[in-house]
C-alpha positions as CSV (number, residue, x, y, z in Angstrom):
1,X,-156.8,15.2,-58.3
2,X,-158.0,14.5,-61.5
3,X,-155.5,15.3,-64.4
4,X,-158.0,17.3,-66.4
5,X,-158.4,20.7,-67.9
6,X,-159.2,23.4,-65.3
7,X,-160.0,26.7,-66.9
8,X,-160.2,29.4,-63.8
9,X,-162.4,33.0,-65.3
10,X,-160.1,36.1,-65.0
11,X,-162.4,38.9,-66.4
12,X,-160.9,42.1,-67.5
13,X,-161.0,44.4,-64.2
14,X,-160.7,48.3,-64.0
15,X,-160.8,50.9,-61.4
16,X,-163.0,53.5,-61.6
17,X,-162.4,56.5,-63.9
18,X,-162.2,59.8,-62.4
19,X,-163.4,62.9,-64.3
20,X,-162.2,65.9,-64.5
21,X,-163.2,69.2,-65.4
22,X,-163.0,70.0,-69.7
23,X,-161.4,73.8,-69.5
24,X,-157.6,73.4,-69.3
25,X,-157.2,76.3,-67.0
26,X,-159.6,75.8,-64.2
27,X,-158.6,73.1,-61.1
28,X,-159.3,69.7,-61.8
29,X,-162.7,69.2,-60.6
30,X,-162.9,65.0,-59.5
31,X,-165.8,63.2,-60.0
32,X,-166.7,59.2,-60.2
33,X,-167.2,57.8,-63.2
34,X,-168.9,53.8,-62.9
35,X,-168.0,52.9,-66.6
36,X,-165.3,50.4,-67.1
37,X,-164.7,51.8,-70.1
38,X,-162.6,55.7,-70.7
39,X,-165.6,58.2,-70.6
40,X,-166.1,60.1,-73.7
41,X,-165.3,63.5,-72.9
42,X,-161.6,62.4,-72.2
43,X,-161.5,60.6,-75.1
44,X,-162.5,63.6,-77.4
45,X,-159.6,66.0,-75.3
46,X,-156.8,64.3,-75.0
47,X,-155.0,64.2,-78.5
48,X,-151.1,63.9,-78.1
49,X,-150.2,61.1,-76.1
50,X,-147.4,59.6,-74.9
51,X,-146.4,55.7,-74.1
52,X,-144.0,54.7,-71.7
53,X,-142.8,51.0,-70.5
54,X,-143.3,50.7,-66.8
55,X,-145.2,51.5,-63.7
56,X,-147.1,54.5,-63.8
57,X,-144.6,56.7,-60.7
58,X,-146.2,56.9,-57.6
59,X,-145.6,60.9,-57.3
60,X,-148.3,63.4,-58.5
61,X,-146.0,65.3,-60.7
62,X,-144.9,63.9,-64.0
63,X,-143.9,66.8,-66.2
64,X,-140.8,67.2,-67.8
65,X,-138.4,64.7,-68.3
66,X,-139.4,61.5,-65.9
67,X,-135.9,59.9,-65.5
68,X,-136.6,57.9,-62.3
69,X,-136.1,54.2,-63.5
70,X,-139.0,51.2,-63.7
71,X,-140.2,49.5,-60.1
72,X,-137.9,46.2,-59.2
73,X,-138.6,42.7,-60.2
74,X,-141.6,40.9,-59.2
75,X,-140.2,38.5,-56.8
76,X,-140.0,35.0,-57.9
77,X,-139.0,32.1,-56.3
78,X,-135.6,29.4,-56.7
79,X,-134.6,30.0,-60.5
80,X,-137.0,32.9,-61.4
81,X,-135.8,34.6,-58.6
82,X,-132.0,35.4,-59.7
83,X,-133.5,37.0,-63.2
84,X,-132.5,41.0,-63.4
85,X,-133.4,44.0,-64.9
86,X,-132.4,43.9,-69.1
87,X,-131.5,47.2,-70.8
88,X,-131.6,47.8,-74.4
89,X,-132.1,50.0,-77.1
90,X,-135.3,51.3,-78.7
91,X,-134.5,53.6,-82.0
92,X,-131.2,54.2,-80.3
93,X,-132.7,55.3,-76.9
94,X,-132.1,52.9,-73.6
95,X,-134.6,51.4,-72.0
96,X,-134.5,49.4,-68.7
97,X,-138.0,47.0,-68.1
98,X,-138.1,43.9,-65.7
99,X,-138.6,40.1,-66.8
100,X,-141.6,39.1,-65.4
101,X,-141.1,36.2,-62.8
102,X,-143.6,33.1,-62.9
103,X,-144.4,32.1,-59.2
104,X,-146.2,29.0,-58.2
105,X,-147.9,29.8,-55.1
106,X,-146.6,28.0,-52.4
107,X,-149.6,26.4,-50.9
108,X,-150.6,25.0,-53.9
109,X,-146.9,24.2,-54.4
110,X,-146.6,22.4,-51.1
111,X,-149.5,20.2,-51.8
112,X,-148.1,18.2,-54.6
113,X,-146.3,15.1,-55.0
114,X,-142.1,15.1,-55.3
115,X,-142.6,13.8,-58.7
116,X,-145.6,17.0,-60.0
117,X,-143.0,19.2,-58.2
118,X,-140.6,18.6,-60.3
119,X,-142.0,18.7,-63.6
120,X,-143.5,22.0,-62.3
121,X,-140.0,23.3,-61.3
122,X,-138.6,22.3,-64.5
123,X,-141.4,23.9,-66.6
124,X,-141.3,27.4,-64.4
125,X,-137.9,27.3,-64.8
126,X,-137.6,26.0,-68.7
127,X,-140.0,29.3,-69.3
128,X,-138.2,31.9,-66.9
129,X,-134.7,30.8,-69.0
130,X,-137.0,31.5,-72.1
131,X,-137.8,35.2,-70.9
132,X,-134.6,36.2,-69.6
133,X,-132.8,34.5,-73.1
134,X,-134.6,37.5,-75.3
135,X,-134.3,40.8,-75.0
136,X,-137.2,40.5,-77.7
137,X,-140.0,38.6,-75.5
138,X,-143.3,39.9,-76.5
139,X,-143.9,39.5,-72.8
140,X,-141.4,42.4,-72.2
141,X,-142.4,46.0,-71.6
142,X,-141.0,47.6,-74.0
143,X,-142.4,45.2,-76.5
144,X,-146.2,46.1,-75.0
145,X,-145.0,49.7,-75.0
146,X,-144.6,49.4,-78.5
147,X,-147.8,47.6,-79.3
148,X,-149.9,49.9,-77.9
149,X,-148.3,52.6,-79.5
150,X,-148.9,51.2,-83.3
151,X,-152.5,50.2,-82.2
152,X,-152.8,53.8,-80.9
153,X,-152.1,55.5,-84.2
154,X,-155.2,53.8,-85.8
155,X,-157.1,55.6,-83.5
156,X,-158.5,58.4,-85.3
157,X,-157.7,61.7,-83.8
158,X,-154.7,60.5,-81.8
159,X,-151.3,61.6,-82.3
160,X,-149.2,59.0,-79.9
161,X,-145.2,58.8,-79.3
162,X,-143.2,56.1,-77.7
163,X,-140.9,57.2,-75.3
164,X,-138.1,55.7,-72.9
165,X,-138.3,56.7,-69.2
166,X,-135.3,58.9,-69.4
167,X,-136.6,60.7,-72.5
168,X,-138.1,64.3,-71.8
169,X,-142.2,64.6,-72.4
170,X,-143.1,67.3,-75.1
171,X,-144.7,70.4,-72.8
172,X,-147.8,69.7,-75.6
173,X,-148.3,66.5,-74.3
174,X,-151.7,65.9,-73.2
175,X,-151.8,62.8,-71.2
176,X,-148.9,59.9,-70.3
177,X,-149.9,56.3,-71.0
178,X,-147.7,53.8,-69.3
179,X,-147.8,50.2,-69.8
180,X,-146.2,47.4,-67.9
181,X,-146.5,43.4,-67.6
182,X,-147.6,43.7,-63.1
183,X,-147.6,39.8,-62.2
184,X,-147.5,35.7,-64.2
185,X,-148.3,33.2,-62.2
186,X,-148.8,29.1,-62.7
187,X,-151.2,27.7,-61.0
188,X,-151.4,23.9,-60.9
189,X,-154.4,21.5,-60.6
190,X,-152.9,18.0,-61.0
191,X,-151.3,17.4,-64.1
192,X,-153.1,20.9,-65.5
193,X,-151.0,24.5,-65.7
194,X,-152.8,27.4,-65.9
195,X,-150.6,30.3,-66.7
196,X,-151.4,34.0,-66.2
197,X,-149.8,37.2,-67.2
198,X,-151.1,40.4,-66.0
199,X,-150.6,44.3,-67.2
200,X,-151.6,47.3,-65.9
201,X,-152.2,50.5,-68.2
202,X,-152.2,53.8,-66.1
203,X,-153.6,57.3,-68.1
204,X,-152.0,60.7,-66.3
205,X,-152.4,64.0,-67.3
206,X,-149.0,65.7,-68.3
207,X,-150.3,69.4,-66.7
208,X,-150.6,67.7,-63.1
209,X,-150.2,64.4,-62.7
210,X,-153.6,63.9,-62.6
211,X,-155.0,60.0,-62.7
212,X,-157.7,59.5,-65.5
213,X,-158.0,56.5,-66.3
214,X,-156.2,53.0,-64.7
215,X,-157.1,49.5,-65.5
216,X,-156.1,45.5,-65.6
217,X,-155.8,43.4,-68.1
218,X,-155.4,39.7,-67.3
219,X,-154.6,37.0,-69.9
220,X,-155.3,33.1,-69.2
221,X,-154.4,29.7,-70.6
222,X,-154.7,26.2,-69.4
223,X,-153.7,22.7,-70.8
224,X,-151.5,19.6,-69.0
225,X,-148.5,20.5,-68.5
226,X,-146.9,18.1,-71.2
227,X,-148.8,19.9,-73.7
228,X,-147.5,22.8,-72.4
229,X,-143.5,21.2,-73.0
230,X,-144.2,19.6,-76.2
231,X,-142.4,20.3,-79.5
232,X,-140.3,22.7,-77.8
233,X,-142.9,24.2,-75.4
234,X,-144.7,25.6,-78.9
235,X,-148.2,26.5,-77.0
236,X,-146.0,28.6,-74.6
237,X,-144.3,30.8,-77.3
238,X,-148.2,30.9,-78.9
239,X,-149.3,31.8,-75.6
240,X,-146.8,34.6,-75.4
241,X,-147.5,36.1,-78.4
242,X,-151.3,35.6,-78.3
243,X,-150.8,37.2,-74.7
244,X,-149.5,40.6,-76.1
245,X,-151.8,40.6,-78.9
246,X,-154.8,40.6,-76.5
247,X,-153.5,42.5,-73.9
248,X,-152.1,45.2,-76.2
249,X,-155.4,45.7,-78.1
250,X,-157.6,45.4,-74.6
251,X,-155.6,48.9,-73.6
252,X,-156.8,50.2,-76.1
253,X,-159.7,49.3,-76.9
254,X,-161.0,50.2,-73.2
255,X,-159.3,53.7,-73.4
256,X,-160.3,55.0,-77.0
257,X,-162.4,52.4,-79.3
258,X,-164.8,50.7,-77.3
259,X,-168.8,51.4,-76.4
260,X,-170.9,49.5,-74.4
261,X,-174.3,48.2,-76.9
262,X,-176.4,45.1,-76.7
263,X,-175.5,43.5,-79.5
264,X,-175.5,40.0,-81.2
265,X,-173.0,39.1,-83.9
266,X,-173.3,34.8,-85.5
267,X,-171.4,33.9,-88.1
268,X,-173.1,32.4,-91.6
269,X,-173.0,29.9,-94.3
270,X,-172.0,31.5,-98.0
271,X,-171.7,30.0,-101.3
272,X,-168.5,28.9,-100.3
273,X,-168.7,28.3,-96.9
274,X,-171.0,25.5,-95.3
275,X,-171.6,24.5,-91.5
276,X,-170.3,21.5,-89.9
277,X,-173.5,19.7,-88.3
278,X,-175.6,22.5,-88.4
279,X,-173.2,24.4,-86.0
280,X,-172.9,28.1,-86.5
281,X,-169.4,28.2,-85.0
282,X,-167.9,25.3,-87.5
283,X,-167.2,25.8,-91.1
284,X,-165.8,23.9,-93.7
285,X,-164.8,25.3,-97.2
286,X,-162.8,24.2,-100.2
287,X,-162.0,27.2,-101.3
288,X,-159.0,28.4,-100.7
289,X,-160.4,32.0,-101.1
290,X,-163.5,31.6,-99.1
291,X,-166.5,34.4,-99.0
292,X,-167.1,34.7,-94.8
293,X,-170.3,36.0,-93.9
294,X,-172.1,37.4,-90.5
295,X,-175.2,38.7,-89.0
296,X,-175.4,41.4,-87.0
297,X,-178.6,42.0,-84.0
298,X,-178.9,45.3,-82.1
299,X,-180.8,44.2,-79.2
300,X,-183.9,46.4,-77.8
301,X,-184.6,47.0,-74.8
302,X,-183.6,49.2,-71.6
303,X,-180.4,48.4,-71.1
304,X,-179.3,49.4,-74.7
305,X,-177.4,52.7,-75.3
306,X,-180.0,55.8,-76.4
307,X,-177.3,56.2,-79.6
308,X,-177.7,53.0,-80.6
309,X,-181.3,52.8,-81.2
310,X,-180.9,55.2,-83.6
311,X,-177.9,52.6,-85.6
312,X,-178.7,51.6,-89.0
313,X,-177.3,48.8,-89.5
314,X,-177.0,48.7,-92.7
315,X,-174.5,51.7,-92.9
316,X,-172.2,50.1,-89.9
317,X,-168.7,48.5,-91.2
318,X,-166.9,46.0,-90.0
319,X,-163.4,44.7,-88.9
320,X,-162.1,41.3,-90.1
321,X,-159.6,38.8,-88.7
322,X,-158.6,35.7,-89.5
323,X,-155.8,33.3,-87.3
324,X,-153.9,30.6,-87.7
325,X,-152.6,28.9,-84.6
326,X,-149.7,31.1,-84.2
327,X,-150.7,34.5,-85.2
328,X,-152.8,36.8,-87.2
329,X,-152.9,35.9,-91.1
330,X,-155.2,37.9,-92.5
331,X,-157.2,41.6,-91.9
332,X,-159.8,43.4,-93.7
333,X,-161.1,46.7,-91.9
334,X,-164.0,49.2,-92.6
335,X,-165.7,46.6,-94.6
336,X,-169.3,47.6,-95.3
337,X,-170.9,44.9,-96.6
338,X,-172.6,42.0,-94.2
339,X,-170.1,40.0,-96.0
340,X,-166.0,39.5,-97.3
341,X,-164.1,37.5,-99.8
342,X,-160.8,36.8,-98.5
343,X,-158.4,38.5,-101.1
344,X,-155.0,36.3,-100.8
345,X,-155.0,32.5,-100.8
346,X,-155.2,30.6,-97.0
347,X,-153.7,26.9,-96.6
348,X,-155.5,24.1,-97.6
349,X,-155.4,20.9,-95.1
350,X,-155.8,23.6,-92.1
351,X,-158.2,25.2,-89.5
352,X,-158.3,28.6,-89.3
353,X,-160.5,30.9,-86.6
354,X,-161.9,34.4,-87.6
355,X,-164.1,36.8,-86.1
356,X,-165.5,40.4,-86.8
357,X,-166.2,43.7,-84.9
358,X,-168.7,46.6,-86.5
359,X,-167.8,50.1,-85.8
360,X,-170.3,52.6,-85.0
361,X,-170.5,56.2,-85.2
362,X,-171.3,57.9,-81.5
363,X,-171.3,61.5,-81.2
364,X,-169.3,61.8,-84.8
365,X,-166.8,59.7,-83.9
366,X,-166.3,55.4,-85.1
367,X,-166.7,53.6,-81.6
368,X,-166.0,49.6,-81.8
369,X,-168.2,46.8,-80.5
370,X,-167.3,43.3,-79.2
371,X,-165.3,41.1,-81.5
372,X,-167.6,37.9,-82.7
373,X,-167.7,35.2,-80.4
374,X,-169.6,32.2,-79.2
375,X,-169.2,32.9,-75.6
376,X,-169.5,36.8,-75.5
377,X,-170.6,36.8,-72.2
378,X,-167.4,35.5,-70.3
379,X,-164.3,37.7,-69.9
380,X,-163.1,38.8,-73.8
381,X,-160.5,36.5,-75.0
382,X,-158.3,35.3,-72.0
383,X,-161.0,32.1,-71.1
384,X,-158.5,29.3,-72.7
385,X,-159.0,25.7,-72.1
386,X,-157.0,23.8,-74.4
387,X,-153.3,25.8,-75.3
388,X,-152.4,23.1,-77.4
389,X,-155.2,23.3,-79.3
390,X,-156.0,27.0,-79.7
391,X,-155.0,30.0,-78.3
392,X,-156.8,31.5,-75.3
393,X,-158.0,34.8,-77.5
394,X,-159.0,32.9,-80.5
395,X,-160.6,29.6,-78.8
396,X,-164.2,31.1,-79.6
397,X,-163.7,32.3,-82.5
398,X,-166.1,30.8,-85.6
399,X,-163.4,28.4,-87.1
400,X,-163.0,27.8,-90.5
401,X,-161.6,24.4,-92.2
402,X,-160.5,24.7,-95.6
403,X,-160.5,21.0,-96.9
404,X,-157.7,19.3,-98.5
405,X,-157.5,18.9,-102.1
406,X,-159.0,20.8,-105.4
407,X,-162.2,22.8,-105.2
């Protein structure tokens, strides 16, 4: 096999959505939904919501207190395999969640030369240790759980709690959201890993147990595995973090913020900012304080939402983010301009990514489109290629260069 990159697509997957009937005192009336995405009318009646780490249970009922612990441990194999369950405290209340086990499958496994095995093995097993040393992974559940939750509040008309398992649910609740890391997995294609984590997000109704909502959300890297190892396995701990950054705001964004709209976002030159080569995605800056500027395209045509074509675009705001290679730096949100000066100083001599989102009103409430990217077609933000290079969810994002030296 050729040792080079091998990016395998793993698009965003959900089941369907089942609806059920809007009066609170009538039986729950089931009926198919085909949207991937949370269908409106639960989005407008369920309020008060509570997050919990773990598996959704697999009985009907879920009121009152749910003390029956998290599912076992994925099942790994040699090293990964002897990992148990980790308890700890979350404002003072215990919490058990399971270490996610990275698994090379074995046919793949049992194809490869004593010499690949090895360095395989020893990278599986360098990132189980990694896992199981921290109670404070960000590939943990109860760190998810907690994601979600903070991203929840900025929902506007949401009033979400974190709970433990063992904690009892408010009788007010309206609907339990629980949130849990499901699978990892390496997969090897000569001297390329390709590492996935998976979590599932399951929405119940507290009144009877009833399934609204369920869905996937799969996040992907790839590089050789001695990028992977180098300087202290650095584009594993990015891909960790990147990893609960996307998958966290993907729950979401699926469940309360997101509408489906033909739309095309491209990122511009400015005063300040000037393309490299004539290439949208590329720009270069010497400001250290750049102005960023975008386009924004709702497209015609059948397949656009009836809402939409009634959009001015003009009145839409927008969302702003700008990364470094590690993490997010930099936000700006509800900015309602076509444009935005960043207002604190970024590092000169470095590449930075950012993208935008606009926010739309739909049926009096601010619904979020895609973030800005150059491939918005493939799955959103877990199509990596190069770890080392940039993280899977920021890879195509417009990057930004800010040049070395006075301006």
């Amino acid at each position: 096999m050729n040792p080079i990159i091998r990016c395998t697509l793993i698009f965003v997957m959900a089941v369907p959505v089942f609806a059920i009937a809007a009066d609170p005192n009538r039986q729950a009336v089931i009926v198919q939904q085909s949207d991937k995405l949370m269908a409106e009318e639960y989005r407008q009646a369920v309020s008060k919501i509570v997050v919990l780490p773990g598996a959704s249970p697999s009985s009907r009922a879920v009121t009152g207190s749910y003390r029956k612990e998290t599912d076992g441990l994925i099942d790994g194999i040699d090293k990964g395999g002897e990992i148990g369950v980790f308890r700890k405290d979350i404002g003072g209340i215990p919490i058990s969640f399971p270490i996610p086990i990275l698994t090379v499958p074995g046919m793949i496994f049992g194809g490869l030369s004593g010499s690949i095995k090895r360095q395989i093995q020893d990278f599986r097993d360098a990132l189980t240790e990694d896992l199981a040393a921290s109670t404070e992974s960000p590939l943990s559940n109860d760190a998810l759980a907690t994601d979600v939750f903070w991203r929840l509040r900025d929902v506007p008309g949401l009033k979400p709690k974190v709970f433990a398992l063992t904690t009892p649910i408010p009788a007010d609740t309206d609907a339990i959201l629980y949130v849990s890391f499901t699978d990892s997995s390496i997969e090897v294609d000569g001297k390329v890993a390709t590492i996935t984590f998976t979590a599932t997000a399951t929405l119940r109704r507290l009144s009877d147990g009833q399934h609204l909502y369920e869905n996937q959300v799969h996040y992907q890297d790839s590089d050789k595995l001695t990028n992977w190892t180098a300087n202290e396995k650095a584009a594993w701990r990015d891909y960790a973090n990147y990893a609960r950054h996307y998958v966290g705001r993907e729950i979401v964004a699926e469940l309360f913020e997101r509408v489906e709209v033909q739309q095309t976002l491209l990122p511009k030159e400015t005063d300040t900012v000037s393309r490299v080569k004539k290439n949208d995605w590329q720009g270069v800056t010497r400001s250290a304080m750049p102005t960023l500027a975008w386009s924004l395209v709702l497209e015609e045509g059948d397949q656009q939402a009836s809402w939409a074509k009634t959009v001015n675009v003009a009145d839409t705001t927008y969302d702003l983010e700008i990364y470094d290679m590690h993490q997010l730096v930099y936000s700006a949100k509800k900015v309602a301009a076509l444009q935005h000066t960043v207002e604190l100083e970024l590092e000169k001599c470095k590449t930075y990514r950012w993208t935008v989102r606009p926010t739309y009103e739909v049926a009096g409430a601010p619904r979020s489109g895609e973030w800005m990217r150059s491939n918005p077609d493939a799955a959103n933000g877990n199509t990596g290629k190069a770890a080392a290079e940039a993280a899977a969810y920021i890879y195509d994002f417009a990057s930004l260069e800010i040049k070395c030296g006075r301006r």
